[in-house]
PDB file with one MODEL, atoms N, CA, C and O in Angstrom:
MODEL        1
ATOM      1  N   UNK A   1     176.379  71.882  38.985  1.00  0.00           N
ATOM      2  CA  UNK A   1     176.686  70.969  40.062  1.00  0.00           C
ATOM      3  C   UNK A   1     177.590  71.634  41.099  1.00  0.00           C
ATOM      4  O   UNK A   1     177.491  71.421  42.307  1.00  0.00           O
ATOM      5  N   UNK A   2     178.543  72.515  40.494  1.00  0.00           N
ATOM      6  CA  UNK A   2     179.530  73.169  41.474  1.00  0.00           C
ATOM      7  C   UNK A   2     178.362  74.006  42.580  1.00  0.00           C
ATOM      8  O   UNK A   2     178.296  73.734  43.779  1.00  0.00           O
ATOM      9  N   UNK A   3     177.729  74.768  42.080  1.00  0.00           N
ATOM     10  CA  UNK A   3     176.236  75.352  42.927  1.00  0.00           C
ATOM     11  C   UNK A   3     175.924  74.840  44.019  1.00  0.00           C
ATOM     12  O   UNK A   3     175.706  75.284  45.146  1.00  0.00           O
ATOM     13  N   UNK A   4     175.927  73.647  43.456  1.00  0.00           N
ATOM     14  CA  UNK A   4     174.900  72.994  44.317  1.00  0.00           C
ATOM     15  C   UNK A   4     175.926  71.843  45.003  1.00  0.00           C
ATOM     16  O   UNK A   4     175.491  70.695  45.079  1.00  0.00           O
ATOM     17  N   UNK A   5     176.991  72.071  45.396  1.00  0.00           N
ATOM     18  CA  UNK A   5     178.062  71.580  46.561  1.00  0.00           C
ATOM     19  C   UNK A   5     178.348  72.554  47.262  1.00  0.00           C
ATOM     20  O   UNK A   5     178.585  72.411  48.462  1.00  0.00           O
ATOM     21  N   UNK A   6     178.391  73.955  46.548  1.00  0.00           N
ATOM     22  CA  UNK A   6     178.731  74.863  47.457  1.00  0.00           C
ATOM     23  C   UNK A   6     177.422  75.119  48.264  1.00  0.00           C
ATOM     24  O   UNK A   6     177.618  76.014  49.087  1.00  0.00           O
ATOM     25  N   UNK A   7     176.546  74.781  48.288  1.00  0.00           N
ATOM     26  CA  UNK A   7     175.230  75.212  48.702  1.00  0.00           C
ATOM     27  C   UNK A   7     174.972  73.949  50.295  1.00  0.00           C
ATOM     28  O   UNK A   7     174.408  74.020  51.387  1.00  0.00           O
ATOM     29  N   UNK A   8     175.626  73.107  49.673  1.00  0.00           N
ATOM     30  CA  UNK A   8     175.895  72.115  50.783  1.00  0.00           C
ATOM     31  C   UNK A   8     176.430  72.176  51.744  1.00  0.00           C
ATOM     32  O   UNK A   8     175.960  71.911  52.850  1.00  0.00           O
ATOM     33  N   UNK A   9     177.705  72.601  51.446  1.00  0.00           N
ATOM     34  CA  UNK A   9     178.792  72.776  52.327  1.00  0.00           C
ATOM     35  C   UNK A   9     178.553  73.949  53.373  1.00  0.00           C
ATOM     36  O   UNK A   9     179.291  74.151  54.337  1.00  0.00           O
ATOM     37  N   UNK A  10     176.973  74.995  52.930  1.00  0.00           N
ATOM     38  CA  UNK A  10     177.216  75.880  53.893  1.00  0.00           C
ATOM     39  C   UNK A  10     176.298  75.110  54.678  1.00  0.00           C
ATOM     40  O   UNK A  10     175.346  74.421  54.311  1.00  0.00           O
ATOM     41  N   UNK A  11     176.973  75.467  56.390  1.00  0.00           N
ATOM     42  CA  UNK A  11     175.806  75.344  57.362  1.00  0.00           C
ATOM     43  C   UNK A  11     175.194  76.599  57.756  1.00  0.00           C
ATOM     44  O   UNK A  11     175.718  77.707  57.870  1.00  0.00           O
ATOM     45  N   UNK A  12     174.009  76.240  57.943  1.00  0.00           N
ATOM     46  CA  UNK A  12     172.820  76.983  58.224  1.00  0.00           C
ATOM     47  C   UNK A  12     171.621  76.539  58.862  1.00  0.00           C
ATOM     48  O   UNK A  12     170.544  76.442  58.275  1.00  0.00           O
ATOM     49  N   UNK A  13     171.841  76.230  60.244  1.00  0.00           N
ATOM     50  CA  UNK A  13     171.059  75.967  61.657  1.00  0.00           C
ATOM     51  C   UNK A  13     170.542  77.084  61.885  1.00  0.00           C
ATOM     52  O   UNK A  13     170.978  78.222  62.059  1.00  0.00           O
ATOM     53  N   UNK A  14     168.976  76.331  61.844  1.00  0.00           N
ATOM     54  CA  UNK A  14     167.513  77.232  62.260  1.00  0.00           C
ATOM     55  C   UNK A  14     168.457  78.764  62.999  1.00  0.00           C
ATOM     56  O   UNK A  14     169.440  78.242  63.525  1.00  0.00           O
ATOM     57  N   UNK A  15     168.537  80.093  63.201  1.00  0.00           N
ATOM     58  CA  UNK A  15     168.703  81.155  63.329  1.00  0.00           C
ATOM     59  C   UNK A  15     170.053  81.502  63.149  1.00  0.00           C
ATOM     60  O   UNK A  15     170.449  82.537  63.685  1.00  0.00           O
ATOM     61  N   UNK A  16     170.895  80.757  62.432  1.00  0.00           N
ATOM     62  CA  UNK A  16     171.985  81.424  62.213  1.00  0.00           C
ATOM     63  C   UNK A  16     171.825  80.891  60.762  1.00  0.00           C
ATOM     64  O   UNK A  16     172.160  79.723  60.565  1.00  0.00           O
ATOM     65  N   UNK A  17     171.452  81.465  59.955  1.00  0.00           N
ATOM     66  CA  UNK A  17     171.285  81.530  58.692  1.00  0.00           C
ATOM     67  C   UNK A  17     172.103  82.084  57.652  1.00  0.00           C
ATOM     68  O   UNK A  17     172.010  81.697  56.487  1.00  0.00           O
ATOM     69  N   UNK A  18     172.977  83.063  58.065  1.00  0.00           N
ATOM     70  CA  UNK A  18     173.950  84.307  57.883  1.00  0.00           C
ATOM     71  C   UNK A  18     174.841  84.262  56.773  1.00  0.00           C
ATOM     72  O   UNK A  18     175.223  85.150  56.011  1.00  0.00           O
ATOM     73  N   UNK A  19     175.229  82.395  56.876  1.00  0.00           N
ATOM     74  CA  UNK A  19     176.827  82.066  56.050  1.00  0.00           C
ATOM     75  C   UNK A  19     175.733  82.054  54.495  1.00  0.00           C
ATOM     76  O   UNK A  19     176.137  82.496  53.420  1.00  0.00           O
ATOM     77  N   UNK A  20     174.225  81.411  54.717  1.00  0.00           N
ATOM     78  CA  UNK A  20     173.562  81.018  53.610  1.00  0.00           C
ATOM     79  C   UNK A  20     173.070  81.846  52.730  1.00  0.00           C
ATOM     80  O   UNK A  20     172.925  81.766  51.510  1.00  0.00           O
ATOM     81  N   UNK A  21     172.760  82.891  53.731  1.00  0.00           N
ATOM     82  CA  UNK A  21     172.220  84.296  53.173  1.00  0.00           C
ATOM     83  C   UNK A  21     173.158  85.320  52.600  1.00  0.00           C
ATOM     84  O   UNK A  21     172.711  86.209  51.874  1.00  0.00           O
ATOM     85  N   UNK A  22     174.592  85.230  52.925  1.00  0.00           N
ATOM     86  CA  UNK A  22     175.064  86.010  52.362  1.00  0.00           C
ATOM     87  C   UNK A  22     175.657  85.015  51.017  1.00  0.00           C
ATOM     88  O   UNK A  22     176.132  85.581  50.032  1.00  0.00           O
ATOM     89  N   UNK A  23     175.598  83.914  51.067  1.00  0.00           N
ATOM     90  CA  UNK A  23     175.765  83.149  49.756  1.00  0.00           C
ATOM     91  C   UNK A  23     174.780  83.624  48.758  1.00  0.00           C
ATOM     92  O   UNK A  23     175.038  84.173  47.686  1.00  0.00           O
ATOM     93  N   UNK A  24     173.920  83.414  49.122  1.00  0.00           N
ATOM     94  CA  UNK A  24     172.608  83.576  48.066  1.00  0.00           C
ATOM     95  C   UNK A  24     172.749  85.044  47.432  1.00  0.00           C
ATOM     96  O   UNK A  24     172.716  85.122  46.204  1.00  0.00           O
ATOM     97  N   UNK A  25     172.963  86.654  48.481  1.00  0.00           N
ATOM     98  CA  UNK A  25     172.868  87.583  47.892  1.00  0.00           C
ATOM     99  C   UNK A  25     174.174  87.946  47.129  1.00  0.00           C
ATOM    100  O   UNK A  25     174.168  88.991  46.478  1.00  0.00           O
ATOM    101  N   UNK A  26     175.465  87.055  47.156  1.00  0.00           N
ATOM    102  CA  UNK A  26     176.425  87.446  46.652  1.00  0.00           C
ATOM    103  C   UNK A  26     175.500  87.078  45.512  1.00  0.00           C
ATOM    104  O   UNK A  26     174.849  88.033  45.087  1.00  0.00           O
ATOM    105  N   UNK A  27     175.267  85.773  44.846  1.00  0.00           N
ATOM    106  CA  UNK A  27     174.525  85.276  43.894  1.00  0.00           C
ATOM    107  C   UNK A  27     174.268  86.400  42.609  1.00  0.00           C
ATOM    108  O   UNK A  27     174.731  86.852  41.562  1.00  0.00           O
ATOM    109  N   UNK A  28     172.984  86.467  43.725  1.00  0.00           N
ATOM    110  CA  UNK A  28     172.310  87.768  43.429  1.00  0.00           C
ATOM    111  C   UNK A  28     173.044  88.756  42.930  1.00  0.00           C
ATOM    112  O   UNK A  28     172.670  89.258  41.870  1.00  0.00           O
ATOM    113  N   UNK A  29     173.845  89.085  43.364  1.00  0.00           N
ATOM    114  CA  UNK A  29     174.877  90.604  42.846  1.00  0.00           C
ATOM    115  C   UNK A  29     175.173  90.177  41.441  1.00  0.00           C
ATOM    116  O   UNK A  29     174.739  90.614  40.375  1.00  0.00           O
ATOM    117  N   UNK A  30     176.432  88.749  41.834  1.00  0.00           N
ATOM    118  CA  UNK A  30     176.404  88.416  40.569  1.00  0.00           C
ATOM    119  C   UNK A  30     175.780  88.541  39.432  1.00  0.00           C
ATOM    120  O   UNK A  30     176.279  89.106  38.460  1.00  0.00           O
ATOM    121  N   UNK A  31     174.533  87.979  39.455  1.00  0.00           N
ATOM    122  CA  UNK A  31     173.558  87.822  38.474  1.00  0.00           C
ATOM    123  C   UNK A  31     172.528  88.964  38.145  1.00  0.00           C
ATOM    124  O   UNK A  31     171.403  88.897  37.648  1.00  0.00           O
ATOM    125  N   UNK A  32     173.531  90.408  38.732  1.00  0.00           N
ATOM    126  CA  UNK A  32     172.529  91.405  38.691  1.00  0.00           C
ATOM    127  C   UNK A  32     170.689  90.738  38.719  1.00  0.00           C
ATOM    128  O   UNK A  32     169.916  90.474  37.798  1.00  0.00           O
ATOM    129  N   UNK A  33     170.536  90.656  40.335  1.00  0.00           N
ATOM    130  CA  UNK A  33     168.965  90.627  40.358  1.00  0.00           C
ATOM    131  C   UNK A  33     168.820  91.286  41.313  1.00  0.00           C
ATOM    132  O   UNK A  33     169.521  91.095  42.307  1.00  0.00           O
ATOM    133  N   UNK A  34     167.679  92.432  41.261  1.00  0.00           N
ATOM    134  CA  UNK A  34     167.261  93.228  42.493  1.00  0.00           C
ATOM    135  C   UNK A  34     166.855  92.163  43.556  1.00  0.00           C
ATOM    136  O   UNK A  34     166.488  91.016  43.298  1.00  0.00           O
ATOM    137  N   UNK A  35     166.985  92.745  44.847  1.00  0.00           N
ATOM    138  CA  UNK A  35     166.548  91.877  45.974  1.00  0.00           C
ATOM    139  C   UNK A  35     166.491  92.982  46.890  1.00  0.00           C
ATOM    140  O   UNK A  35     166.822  94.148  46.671  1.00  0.00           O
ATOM    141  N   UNK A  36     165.986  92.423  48.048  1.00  0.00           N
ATOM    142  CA  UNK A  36     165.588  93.021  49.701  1.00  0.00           C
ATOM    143  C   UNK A  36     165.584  91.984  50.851  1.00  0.00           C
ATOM    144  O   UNK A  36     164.952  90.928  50.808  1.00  0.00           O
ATOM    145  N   UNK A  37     166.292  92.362  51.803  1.00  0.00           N
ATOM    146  CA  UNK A  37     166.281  91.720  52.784  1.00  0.00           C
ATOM    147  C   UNK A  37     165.450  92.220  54.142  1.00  0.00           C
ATOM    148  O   UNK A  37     165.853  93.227  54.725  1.00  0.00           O
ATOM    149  N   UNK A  38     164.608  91.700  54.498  1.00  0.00           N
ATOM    150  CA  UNK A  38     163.612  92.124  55.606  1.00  0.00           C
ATOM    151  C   UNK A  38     164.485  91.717  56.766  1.00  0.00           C
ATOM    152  O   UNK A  38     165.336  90.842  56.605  1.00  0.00           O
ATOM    153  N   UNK A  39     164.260  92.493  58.278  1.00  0.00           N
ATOM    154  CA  UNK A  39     164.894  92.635  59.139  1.00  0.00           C
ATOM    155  C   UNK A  39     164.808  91.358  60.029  1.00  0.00           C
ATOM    156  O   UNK A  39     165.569  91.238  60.990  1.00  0.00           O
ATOM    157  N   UNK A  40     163.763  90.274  59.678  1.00  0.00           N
ATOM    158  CA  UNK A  40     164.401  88.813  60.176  1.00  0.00           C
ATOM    159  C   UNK A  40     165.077  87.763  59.178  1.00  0.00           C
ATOM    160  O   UNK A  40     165.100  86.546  59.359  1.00  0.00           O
ATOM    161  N   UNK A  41     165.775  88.641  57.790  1.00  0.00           N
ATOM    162  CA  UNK A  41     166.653  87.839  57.690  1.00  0.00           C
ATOM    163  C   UNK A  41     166.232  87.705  56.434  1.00  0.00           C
ATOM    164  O   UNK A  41     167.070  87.562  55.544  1.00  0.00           O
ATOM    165  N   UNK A  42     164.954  87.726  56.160  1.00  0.00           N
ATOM    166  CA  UNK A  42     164.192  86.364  54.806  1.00  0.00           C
ATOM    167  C   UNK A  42     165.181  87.538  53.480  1.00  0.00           C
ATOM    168  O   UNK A  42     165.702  88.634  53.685  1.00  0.00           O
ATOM    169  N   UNK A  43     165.121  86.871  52.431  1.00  0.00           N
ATOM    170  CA  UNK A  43     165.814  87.349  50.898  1.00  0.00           C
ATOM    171  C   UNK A  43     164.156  87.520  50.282  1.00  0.00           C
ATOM    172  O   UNK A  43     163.263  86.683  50.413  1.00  0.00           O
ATOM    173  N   UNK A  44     164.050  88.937  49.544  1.00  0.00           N
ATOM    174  CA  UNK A  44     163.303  88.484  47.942  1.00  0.00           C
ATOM    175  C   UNK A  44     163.914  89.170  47.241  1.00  0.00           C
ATOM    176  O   UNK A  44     164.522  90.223  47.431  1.00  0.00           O
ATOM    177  N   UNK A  45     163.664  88.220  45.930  1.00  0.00           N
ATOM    178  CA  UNK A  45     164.210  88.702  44.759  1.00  0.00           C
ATOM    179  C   UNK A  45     163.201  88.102  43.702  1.00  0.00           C
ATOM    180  O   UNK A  45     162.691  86.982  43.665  1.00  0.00           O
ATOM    181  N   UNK A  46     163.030  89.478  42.624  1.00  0.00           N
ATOM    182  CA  UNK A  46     162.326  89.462  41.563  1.00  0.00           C
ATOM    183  C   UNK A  46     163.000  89.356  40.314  1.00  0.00           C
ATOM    184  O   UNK A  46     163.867  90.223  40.200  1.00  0.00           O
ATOM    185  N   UNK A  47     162.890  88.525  39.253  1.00  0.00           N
ATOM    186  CA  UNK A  47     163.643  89.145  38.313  1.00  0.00           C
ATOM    187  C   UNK A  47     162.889  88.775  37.223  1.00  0.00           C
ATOM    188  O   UNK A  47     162.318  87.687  37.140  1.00  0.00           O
ATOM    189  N   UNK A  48     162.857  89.836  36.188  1.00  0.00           N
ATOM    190  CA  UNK A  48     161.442  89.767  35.085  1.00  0.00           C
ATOM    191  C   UNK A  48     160.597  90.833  35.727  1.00  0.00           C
ATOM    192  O   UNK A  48     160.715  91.201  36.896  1.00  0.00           O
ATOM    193  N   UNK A  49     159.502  91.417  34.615  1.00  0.00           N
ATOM    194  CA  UNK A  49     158.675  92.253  35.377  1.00  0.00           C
ATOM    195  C   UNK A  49     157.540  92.020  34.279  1.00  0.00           C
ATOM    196  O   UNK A  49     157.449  92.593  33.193  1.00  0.00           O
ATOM    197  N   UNK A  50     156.611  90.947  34.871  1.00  0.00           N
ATOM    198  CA  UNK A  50     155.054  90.363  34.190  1.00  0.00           C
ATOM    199  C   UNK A  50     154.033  90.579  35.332  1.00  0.00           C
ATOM    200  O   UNK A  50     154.106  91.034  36.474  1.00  0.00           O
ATOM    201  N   UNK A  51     152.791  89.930  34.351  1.00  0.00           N
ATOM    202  CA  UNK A  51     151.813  90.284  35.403  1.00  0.00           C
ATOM    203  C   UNK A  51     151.713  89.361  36.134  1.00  0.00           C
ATOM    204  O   UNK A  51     150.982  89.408  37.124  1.00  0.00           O
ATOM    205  N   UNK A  52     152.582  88.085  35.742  1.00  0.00           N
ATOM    206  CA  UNK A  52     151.957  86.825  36.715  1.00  0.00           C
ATOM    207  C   UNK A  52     153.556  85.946  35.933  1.00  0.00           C
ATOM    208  O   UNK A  52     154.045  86.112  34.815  1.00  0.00           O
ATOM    209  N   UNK A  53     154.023  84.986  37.126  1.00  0.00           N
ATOM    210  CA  UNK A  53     154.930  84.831  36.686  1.00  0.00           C
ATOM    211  C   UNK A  53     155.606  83.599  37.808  1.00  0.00           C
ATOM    212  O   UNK A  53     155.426  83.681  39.023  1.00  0.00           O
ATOM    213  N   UNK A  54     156.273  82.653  37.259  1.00  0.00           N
ATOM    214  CA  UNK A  54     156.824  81.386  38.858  1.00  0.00           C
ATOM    215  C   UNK A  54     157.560  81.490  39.689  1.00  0.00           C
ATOM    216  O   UNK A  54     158.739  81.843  39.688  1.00  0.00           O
ATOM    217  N   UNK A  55     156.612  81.053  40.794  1.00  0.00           N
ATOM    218  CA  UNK A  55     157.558  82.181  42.363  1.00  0.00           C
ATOM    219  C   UNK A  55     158.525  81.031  42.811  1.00  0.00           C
ATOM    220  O   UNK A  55     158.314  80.062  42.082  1.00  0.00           O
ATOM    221  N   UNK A  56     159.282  80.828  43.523  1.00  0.00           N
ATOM    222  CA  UNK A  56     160.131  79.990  43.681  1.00  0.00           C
ATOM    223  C   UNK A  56     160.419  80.462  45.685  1.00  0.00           C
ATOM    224  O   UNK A  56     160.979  81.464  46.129  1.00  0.00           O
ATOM    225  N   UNK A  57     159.949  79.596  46.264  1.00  0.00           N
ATOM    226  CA  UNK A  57     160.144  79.542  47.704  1.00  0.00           C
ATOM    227  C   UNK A  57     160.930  78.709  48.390  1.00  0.00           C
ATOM    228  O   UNK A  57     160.623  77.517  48.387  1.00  0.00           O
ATOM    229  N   UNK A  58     162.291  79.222  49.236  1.00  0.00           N
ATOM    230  CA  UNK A  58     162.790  77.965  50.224  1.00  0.00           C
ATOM    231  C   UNK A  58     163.276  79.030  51.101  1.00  0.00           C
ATOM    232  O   UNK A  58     163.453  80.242  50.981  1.00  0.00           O
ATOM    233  N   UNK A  59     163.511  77.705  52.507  1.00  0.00           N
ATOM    234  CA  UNK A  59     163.919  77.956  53.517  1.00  0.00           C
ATOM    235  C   UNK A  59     165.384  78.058  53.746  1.00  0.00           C
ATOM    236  O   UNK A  59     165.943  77.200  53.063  1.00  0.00           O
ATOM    237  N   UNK A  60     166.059  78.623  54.296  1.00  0.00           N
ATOM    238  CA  UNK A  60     167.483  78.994  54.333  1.00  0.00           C
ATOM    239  C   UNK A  60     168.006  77.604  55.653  1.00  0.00           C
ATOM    240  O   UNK A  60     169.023  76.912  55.595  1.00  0.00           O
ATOM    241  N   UNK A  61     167.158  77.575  56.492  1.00  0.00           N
ATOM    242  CA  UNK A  61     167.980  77.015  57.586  1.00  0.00           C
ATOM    243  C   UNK A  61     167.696  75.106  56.646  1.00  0.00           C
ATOM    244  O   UNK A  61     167.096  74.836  55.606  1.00  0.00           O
ATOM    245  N   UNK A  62     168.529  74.099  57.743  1.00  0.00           N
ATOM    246  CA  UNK A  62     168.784  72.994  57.984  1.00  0.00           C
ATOM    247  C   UNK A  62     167.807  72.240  59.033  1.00  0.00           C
ATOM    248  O   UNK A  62     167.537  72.532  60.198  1.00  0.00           O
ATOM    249  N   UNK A  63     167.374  71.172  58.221  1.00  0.00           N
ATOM    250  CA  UNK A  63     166.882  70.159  59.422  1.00  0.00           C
ATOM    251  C   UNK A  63     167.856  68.974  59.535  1.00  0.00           C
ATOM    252  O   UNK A  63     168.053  68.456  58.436  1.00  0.00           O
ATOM    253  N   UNK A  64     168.505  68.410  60.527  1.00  0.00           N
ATOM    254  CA  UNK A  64     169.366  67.496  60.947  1.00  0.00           C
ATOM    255  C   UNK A  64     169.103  66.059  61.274  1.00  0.00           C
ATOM    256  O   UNK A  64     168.260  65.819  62.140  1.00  0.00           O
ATOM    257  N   UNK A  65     169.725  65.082  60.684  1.00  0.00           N
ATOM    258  CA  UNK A  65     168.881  64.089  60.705  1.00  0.00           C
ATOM    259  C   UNK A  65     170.424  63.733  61.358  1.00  0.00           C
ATOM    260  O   UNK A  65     171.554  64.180  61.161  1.00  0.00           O
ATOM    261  N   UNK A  66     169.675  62.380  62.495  1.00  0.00           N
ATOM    262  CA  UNK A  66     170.935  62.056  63.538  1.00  0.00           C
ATOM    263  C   UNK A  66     170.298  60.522  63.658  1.00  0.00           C
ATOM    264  O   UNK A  66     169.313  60.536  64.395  1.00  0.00           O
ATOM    265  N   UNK A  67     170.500  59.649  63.306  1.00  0.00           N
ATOM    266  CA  UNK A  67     170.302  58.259  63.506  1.00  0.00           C
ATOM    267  C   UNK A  67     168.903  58.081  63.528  1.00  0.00           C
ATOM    268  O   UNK A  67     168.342  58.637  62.584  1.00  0.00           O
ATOM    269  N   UNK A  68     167.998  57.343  64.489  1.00  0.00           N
ATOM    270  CA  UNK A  68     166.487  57.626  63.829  1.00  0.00           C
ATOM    271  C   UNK A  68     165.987  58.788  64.611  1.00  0.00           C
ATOM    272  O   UNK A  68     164.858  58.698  65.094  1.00  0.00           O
ATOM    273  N   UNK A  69     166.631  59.784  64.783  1.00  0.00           N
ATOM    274  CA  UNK A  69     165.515  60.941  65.159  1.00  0.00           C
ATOM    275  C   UNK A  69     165.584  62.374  64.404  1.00  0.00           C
ATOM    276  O   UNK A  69     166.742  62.788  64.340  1.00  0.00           O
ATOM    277  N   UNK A  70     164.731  63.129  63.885  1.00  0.00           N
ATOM    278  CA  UNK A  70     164.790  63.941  62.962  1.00  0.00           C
ATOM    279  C   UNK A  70     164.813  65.384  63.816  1.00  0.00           C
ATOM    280  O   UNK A  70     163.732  65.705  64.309  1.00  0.00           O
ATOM    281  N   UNK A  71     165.667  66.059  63.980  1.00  0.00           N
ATOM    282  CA  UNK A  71     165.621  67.485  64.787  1.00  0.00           C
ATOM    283  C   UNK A  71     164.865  68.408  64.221  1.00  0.00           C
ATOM    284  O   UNK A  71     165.173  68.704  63.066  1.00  0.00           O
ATOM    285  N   UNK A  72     164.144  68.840  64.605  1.00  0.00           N
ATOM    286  CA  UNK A  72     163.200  70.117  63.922  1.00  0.00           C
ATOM    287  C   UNK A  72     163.619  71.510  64.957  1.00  0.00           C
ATOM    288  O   UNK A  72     163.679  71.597  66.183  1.00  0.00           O
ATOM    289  N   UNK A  73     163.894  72.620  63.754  1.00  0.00           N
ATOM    290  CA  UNK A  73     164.170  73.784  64.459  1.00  0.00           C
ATOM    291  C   UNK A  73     162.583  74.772  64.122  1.00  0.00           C
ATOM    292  O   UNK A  73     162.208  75.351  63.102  1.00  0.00           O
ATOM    293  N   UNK A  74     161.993  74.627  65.392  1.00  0.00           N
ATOM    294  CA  UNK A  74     161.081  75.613  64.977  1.00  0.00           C
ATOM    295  C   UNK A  74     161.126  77.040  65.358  1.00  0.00           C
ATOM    296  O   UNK A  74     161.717  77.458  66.354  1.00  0.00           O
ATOM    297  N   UNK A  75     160.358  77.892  64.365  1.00  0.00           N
ATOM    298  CA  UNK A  75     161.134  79.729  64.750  1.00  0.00           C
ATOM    299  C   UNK A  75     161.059  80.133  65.843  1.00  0.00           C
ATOM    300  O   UNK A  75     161.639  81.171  66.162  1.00  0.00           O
ATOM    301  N   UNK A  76     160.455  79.547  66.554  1.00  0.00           N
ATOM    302  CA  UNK A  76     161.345  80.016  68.252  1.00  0.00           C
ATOM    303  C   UNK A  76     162.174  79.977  68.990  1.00  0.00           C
ATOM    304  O   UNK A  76     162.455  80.620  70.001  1.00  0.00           O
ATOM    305  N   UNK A  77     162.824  78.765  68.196  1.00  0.00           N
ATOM    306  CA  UNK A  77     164.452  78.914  68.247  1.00  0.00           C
ATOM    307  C   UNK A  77     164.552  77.895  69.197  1.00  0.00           C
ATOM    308  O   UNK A  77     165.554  78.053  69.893  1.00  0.00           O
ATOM    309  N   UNK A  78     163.805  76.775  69.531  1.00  0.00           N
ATOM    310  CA  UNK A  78     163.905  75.861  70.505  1.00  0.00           C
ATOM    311  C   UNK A  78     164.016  74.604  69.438  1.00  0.00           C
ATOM    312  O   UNK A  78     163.740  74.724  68.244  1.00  0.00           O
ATOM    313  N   UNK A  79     164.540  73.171  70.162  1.00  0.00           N
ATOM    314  CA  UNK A  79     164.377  72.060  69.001  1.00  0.00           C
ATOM    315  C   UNK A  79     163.100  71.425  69.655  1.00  0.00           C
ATOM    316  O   UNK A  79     162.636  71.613  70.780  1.00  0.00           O
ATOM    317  N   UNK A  80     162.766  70.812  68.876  1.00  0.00           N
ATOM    318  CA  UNK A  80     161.506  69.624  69.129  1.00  0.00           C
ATOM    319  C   UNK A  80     162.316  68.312  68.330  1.00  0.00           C
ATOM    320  O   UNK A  80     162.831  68.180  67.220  1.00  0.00           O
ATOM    321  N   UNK A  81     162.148  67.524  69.401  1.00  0.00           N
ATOM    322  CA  UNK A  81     163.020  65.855  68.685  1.00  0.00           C
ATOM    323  C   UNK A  81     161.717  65.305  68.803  1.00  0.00           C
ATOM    324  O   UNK A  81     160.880  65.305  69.706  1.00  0.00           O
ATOM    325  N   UNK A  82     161.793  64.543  66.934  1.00  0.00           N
ATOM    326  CA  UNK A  82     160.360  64.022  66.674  1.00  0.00           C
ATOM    327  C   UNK A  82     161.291  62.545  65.878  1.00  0.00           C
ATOM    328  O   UNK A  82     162.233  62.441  65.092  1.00  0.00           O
ATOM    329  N   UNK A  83     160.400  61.609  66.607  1.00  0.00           N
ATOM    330  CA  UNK A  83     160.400  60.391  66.132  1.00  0.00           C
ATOM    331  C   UNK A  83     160.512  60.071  64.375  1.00  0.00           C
ATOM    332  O   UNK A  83     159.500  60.398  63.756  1.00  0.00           O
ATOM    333  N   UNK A  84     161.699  59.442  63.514  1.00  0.00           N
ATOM    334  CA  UNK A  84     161.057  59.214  62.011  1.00  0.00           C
ATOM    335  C   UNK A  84     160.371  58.658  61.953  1.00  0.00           C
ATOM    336  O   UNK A  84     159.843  58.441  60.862  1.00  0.00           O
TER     337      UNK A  84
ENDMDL
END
């Protein structure tokens, strides 16, 4: 549960991702797991070595919810305000 408050507390708006990402790879260190970071940012990390095995995918940034309208950051770095 502690995890997963600290995971809260970081912000991480569509292209500044930075505070989240370096959360995650401290993690990582921690938990001795190899990883790579590609030059827009994204994390992988493998850990186990099978032939087939459960991949686990998420997004680093935040979508913002503000009274009834839902902010969407799409990767161009512009918002689109979409009706709930």
């Amino acid at each position: 549960m502690e995890k997963l408050m600290a995971l809260y507390g970081i912000s991480s708006p569509s292209g500044r991702e930075g505070k989240m990402a370096k959360f995650i790879i401290e993690e990582l260190k921690r938990m001795e797991i190899p990883f790579r970071q590609d030059r827009y940012g994204n994390i992988y990390a493998v850990k186990g070595n099978r032939e087939s095995y459960p991949c686990v995918v998420a997004h680093m940034d935040e979508v913002h919810l503000t009274q009834d309208r839902l902010l969407c950051s799409p990767s161009c770095g512009g918002l689109d305000d979409c009706r709930l």
